[in-house]
TIVO-505276 format. One record per residue (C-alpha): x, y, z negated; residue number from 1. Coordinates in Angstrom, 3 decimals, m for minus. Each point is the difference from the previous one (the first is absolute). Layout:
N
ZATOR     east    north       up  nr
ZATOR        X        Y        Z NUM
...
***
This chain:
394
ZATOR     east    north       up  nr
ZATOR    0.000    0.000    0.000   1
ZATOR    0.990    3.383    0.976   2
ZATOR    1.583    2.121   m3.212   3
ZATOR   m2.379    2.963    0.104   4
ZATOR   m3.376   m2.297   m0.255   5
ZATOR   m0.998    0.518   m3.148   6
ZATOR    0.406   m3.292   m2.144   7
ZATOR   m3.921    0.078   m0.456   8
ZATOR   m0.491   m0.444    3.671   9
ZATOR    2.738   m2.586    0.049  10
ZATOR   m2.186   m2.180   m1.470  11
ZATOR   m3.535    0.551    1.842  12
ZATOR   m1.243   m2.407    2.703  13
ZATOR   m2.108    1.940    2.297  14
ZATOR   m3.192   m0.434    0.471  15
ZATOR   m0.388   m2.535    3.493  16
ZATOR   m2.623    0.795    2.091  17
ZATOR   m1.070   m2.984    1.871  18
ZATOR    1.007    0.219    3.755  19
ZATOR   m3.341   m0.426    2.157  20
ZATOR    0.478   m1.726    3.814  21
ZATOR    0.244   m3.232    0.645  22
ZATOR    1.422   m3.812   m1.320  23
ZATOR    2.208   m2.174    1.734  24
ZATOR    3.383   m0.571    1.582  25
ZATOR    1.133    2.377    3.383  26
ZATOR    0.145   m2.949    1.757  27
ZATOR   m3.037   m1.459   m1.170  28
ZATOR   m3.866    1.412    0.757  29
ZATOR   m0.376    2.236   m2.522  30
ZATOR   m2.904    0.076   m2.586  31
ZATOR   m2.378    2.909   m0.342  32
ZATOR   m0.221    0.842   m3.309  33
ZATOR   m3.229    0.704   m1.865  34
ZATOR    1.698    2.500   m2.582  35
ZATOR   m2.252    0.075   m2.810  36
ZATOR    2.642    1.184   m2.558  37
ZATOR   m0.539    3.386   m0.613  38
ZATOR   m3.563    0.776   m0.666  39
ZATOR   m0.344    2.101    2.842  40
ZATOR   m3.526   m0.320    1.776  41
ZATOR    0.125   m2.272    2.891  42
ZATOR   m1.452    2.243    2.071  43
ZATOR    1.486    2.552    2.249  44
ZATOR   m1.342    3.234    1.038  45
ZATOR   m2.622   m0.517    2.499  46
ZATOR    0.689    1.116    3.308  47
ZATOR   m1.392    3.024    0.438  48
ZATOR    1.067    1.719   m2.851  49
ZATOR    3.200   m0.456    0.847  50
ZATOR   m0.275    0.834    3.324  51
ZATOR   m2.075    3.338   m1.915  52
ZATOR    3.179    0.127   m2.233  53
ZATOR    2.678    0.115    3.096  54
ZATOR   m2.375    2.550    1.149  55
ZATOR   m0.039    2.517   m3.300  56
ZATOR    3.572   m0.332   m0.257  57
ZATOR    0.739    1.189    3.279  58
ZATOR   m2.114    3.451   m0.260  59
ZATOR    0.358    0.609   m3.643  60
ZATOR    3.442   m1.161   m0.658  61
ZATOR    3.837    2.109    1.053  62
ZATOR    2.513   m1.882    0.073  63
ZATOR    2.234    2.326   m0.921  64
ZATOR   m1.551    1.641   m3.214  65
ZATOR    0.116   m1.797   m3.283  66
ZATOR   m3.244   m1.221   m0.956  67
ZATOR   m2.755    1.450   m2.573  68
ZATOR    1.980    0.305   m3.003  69
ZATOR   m3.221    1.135   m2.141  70
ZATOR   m2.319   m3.242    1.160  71
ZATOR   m2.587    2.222   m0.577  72
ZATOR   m2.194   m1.629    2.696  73
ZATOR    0.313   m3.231   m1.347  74
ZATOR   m0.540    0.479   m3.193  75
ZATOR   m3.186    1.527    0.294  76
ZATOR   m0.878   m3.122    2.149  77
ZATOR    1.424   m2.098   m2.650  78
ZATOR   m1.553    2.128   m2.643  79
ZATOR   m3.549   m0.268    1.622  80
ZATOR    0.237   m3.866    0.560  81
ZATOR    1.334   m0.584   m4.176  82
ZATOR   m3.232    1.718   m1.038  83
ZATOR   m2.266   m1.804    2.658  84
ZATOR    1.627   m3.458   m1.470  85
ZATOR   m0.323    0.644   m3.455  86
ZATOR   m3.728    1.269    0.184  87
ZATOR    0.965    3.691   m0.932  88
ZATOR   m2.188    2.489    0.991  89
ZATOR    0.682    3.277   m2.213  90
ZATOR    3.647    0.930   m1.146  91
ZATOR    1.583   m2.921    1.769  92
ZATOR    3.942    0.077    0.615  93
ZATOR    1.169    2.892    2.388  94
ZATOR    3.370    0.018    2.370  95
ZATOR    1.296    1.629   m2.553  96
ZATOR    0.157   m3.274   m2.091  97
ZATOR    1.546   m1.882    2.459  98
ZATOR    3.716   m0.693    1.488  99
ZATOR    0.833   m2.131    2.591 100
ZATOR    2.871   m2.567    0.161 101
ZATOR    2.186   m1.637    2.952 102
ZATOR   m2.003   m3.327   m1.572 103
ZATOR   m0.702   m0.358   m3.498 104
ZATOR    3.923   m0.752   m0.436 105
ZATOR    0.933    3.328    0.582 106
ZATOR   m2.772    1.456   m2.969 107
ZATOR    1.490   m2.608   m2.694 108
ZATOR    3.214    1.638    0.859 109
ZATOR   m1.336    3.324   m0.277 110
ZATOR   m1.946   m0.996   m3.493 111
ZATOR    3.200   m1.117   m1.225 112
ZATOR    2.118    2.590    1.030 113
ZATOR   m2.406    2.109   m1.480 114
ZATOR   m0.056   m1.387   m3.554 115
ZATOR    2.471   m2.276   m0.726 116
ZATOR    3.786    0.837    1.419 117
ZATOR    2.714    1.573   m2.305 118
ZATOR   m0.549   m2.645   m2.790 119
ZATOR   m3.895    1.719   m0.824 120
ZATOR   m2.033   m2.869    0.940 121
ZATOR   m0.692   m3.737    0.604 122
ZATOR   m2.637   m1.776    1.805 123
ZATOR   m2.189   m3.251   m1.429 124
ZATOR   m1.579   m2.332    2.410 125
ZATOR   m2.017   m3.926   m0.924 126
ZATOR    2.272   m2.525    2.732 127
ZATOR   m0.964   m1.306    2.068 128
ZATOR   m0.826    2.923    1.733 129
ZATOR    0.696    2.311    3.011 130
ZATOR    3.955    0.141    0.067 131
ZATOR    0.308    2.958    1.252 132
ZATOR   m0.187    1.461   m3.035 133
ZATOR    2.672   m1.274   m1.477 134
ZATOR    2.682    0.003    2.592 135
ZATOR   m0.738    3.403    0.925 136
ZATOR    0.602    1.273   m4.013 137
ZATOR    3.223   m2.337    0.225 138
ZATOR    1.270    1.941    2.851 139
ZATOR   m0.280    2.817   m2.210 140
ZATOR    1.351   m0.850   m2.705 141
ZATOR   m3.359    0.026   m1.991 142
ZATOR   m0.612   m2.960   m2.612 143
ZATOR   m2.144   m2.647    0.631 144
ZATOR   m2.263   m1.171   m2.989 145
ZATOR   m2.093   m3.513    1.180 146
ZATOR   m2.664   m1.654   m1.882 147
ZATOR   m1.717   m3.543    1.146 148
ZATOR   m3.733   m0.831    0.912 149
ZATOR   m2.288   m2.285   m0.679 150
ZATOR    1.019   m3.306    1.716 151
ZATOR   m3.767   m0.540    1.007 152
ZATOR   m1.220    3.200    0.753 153
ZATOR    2.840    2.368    0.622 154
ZATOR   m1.556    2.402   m2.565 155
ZATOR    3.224    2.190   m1.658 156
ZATOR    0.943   m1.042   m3.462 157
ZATOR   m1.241    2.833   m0.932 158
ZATOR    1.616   m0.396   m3.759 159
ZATOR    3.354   m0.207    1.583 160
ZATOR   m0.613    2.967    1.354 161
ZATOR   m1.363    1.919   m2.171 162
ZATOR    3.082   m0.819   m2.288 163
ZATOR    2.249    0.836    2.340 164
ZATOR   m1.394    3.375    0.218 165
ZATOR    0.056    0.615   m3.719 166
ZATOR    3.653   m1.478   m0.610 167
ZATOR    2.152    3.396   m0.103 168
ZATOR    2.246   m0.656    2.860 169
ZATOR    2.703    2.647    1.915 170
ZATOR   m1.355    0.478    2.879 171
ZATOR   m3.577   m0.217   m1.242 172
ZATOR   m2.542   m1.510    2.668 173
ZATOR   m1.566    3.465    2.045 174
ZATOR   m1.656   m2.204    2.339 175
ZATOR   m2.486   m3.478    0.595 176
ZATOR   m1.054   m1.387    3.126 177
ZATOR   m2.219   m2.216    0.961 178
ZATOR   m1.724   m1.201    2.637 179
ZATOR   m4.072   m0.586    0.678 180
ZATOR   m0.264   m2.544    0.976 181
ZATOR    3.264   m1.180   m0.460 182
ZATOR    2.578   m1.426    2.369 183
ZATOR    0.852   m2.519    0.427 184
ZATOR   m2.480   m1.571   m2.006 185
ZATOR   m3.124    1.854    1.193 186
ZATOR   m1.568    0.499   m3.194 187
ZATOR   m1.414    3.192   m1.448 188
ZATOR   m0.210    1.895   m2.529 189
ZATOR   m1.866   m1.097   m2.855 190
ZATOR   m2.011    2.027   m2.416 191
ZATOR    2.070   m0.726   m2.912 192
ZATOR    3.195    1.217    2.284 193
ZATOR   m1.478    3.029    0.964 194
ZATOR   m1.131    0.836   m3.270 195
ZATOR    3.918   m0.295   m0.961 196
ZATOR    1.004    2.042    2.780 197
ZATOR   m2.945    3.082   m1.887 198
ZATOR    1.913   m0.181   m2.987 199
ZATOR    3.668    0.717    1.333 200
ZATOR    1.371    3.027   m1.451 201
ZATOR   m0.549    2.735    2.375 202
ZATOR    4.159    0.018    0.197 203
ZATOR   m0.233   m3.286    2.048 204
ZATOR   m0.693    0.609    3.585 205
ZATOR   m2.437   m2.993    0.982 206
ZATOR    0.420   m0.601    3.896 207
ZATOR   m3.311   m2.641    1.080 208
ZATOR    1.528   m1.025    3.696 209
ZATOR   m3.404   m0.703    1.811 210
ZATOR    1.791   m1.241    2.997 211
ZATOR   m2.873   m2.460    0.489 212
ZATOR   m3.186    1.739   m1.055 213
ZATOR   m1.616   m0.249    3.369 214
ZATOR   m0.136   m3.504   m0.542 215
ZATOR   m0.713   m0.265   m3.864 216
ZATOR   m2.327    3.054    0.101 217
ZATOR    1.241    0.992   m3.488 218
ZATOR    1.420    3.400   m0.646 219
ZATOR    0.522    1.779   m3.139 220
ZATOR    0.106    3.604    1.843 221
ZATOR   m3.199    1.479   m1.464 222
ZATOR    1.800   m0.077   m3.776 223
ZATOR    3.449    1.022    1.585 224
ZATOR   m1.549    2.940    0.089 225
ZATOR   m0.720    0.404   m3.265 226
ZATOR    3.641   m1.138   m1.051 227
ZATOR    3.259    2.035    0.706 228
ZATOR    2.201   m3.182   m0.291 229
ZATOR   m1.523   m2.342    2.546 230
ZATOR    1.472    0.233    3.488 231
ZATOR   m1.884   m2.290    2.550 232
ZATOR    1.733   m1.541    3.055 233
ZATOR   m1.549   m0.798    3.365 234
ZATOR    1.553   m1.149    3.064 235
ZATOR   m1.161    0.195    3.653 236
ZATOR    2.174   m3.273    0.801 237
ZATOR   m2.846   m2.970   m0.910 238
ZATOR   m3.601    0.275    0.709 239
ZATOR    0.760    3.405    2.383 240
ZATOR    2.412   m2.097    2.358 241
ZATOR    2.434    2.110    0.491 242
ZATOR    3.423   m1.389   m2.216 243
ZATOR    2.363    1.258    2.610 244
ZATOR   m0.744    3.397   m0.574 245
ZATOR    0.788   m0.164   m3.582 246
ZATOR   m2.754    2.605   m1.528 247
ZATOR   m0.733   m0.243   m3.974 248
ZATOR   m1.690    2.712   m1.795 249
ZATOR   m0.217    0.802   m3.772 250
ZATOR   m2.830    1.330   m1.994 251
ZATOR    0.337    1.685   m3.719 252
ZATOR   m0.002    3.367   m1.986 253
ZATOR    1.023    2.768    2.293 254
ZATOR    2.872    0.852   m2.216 255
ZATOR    1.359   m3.410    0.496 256
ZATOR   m0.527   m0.090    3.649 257
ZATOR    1.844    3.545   m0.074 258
ZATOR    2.462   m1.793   m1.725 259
ZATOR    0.715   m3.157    2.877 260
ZATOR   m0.236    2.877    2.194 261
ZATOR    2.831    1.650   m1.196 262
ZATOR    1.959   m2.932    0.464 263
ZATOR   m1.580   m1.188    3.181 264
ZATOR    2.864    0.351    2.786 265
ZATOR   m1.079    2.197    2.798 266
ZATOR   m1.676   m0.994    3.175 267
ZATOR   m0.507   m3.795   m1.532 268
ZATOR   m3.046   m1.130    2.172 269
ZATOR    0.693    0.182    3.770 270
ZATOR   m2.433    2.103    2.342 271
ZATOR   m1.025   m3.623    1.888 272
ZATOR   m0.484   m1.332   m3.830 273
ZATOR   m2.346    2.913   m0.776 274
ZATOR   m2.110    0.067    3.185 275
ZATOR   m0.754   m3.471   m0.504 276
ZATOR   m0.404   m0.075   m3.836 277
ZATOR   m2.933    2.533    0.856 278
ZATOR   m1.314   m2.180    3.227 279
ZATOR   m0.647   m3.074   m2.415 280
ZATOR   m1.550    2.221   m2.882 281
ZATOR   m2.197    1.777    3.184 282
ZATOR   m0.766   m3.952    0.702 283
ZATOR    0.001   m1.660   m3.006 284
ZATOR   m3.473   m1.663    0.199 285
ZATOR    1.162   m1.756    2.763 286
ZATOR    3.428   m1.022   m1.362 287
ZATOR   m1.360   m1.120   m2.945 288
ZATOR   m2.673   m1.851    1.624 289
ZATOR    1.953   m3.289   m0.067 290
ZATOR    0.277   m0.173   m3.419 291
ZATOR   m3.329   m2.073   m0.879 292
ZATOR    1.738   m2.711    1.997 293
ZATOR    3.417    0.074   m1.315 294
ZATOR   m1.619   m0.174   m3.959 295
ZATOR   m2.288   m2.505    1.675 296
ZATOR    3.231   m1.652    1.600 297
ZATOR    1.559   m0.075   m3.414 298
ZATOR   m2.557   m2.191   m1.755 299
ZATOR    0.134   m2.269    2.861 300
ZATOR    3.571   m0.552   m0.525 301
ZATOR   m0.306   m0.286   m3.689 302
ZATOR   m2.519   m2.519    0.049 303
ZATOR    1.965   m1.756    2.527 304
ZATOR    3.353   m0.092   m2.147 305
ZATOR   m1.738   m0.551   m3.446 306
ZATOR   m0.601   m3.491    1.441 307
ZATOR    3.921   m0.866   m0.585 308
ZATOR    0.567   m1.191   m3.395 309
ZATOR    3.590    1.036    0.131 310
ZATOR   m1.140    3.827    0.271 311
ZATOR   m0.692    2.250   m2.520 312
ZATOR   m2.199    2.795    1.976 313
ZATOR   m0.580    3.368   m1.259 314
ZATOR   m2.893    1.925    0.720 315
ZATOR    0.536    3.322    1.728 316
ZATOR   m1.575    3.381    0.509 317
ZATOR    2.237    1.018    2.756 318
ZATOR    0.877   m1.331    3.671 319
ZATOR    2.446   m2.881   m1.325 320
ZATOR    0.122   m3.018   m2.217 321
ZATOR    2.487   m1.202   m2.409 322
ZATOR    0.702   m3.678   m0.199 323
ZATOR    2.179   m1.707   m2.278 324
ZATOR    0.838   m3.891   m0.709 325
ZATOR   m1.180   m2.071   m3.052 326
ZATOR    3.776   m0.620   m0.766 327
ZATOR    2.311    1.242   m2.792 328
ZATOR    1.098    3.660    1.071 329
ZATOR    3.443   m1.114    2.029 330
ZATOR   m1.424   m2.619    1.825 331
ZATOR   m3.272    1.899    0.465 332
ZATOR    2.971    2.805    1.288 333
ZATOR    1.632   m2.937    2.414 334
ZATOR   m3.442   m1.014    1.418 335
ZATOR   m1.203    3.111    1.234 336
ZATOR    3.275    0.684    1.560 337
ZATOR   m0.544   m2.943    1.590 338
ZATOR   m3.149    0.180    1.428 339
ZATOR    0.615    3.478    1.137 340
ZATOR    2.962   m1.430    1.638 341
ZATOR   m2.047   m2.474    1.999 342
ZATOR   m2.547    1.909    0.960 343
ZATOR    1.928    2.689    1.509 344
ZATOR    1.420   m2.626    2.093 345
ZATOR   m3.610   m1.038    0.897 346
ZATOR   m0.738    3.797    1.002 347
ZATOR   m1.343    1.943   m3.391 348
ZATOR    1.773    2.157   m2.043 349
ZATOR   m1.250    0.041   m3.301 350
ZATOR    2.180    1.800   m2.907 351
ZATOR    1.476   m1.969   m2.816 352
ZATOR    0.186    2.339   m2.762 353
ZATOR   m0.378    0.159   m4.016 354
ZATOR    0.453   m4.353   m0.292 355
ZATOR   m3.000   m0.212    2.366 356
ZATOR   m1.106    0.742    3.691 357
ZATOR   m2.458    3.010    1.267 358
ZATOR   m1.792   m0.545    2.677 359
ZATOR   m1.270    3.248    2.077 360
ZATOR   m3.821   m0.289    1.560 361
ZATOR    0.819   m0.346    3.829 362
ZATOR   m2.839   m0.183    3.054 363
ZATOR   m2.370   m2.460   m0.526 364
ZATOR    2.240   m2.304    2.669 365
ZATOR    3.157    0.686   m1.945 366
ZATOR   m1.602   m0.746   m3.376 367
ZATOR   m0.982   m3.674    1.613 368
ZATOR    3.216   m0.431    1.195 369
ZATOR    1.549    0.765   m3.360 370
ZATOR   m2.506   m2.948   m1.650 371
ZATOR    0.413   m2.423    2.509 372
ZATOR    4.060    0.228   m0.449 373
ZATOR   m0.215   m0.223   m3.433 374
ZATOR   m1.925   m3.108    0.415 375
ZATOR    2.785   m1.944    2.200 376
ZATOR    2.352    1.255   m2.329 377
ZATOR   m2.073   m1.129   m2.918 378
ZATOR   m1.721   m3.011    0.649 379
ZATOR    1.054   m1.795   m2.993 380
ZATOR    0.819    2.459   m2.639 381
ZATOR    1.348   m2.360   m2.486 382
ZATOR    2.643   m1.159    2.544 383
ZATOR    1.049    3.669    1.085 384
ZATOR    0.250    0.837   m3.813 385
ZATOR    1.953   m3.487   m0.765 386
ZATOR    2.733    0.857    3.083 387
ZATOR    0.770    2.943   m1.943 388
ZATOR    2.083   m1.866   m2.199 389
ZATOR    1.736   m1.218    2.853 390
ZATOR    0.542    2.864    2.245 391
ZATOR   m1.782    1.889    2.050 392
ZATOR   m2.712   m2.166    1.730 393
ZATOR    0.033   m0.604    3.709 394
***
């Protein structure tokens, strides 16, 4: 390692994206891939909006001026579609409550930047859990403080945390996320976990990432705005289908969106990203149309894998499901890797993550695909489990 990396960074692993395209050797036919990894929505823009967004870009956009610095445009778009979700009629949230993100990365970065660097804060998150959060505050040198969930149902230990909290510790935690539902075990947030997150002191910043609230329906925005510390986060890159133009957007108290504004780097969302950020809020009723099937898609597929005995198959509120193996952690750990091993080979990308495997909702065909490879691979549990102890099965 270079001598100028700090010796923090030294010992990161980035975080691997999973390369999309297709299986197989050059010289062999290659495999196309059904890449349902990444909760993304399996759905592309239809054809005329982007056809409709080639043809905004070209009147509206100069390629030689920076873009919109202020986002004004979209945030009142943004603004207008928050209240419409969240059934808020009178003294909803207003642009002014809202800052945008190159992806929801780029607002943990500025919520961390903003509270914890220069020894003043750390963060506290329940694993599993998004790991965004934490690799991003390693990167900055900001502490880490993890507490466990409920082996069942994912709920935080929420005793754990709450003596975490009160433990006098240098830095002291400034900031808790979570995530509703929850990635990458799709559960959210329960009563008793929100009524934790009321009774932070209002020195903890409480950041609710609602990356999947399209699907789960489930926001907590109409008492952020009764609450200073609660930030909300929303992303454009799921149920809006559009992940490769990287648009997140935060919600909260308009002096702590002043605050990730001042921190914000200039010109962060592109002019192409903005133009079509506004295009799917403009058409959002038919984006979003797809999304009866997809939830319907995703009880399908959990009836369909709750037949294996060797699963244990969580319930979800978002557009994925989270699998693990009735085994003892490592060799529920080996399995997955296993399977997700084989079935990429077969054509599906599935991510092994947290000791288990998430499954995105694909197309309806894609989904079937996904079930009937699973049940090659699987057509005697007990003897995929028992090859385990032998090596990886064939």
């Amino acid at each position: 390692m270079l001598p100028f990396i700090r010796s923090a960074i030294r010992q990161l692993n980035a975080y691997k994206p999973h390369p999309g395209g297709t299986a197989g050797s050059p010289v062999s036919a290659p495999i196309l891939l059904d890449r349902i990894d990444s909760n993304e929505s399996p759905y592309d823009l239809p054809e005329e909006l982007k056809q409709k967004l080639v043809s905004l870009c070209h009147k509206h956009i100069e390629a030689n001026r920076y873009p919109d610095g202020s986002h004004l445009a979209l945030k009142e778009a943004i603004a207008q579609y928050v209240n419409e979700s969240a059934g808020l009629t009178e003294r909803g949230v207003t642009p002014e409550q809202i800052t945008l993100g190159n992806g929801s990365d780029e607002l943990i970065r500025s919520v961390l930047v903003a509270t914890c660097l220069q020894g003043e804060g750390s963060i506290l998150v329940a694993d599993p859990t998004f790991s965004m959060y934490a690799i991003i505050a390693e990167t900055l040198g900001v502490p880490v403080v993890k507490v466990g969930r409920s082996p069942d149902s994912f709920e935080m230990d929420l005793e754990a945390a709450t003596a975490a909290i009160q433990t006098p510790t240098h830095p002291p935690i400034r900031v808790v996320f979570v995530v509703h539902p929850n990635s990458p075990t799709g559960n959210a947030l329960t009563a008793a976990e929100v009524e934790w997150l009321r009774q932070l002191p209002e020195e903890i910043l409480v950041v609710i990432d609602e990356a999947y609230f399209e699907f789960s329906q489930q926001t907590l925005v109409p008492e952020l705005l009764q609450r200073s510390n609660w930030l909300i986060l929303r992303t454009f890159s799921k149920a809006f289908r559009l992940a490769a133009y990287r648009v997140g957007y935060a919600v909260g108290d308009e002096n702590a969106i002043a605050a990730l504004e001042k921190v914000r780097l200039p010109y962060n969302l592109p002019s192409v990203t903005q133009v079509a950020a506004q295009l799917a809020i403009a058409h959002r009723h038919q984006l979003l149309a797809t999304i009866p099937q997809t939830l319907s898609e995703r009880e399908h597929l959990y009836e369909a894998l709750s037949q294996y005995p060797a699963f244990q198959v969580s319930k979800s509120a978002a557009n994925f499901i989270f699998i693990r193996f009735n085994l003892p952690p490592d060799r529920a750990n080996q399995a997955a890797e296993v399977l997700c091993q084989q079935l990429r080979a077969k054509g599906t990308v599935i991510r092994h993550t947290c000791g288990g495997l998430r499954i995105t909702i694909g197309t309806p065909e894609e989904n079937q695909r996904t079930q009937e490879r699973l049940a090659g691979l699987l057509k005697d549990s007990d003897e995929f489990l028992a090859s385990l102890a032998c090596g990886a099965p064939h």
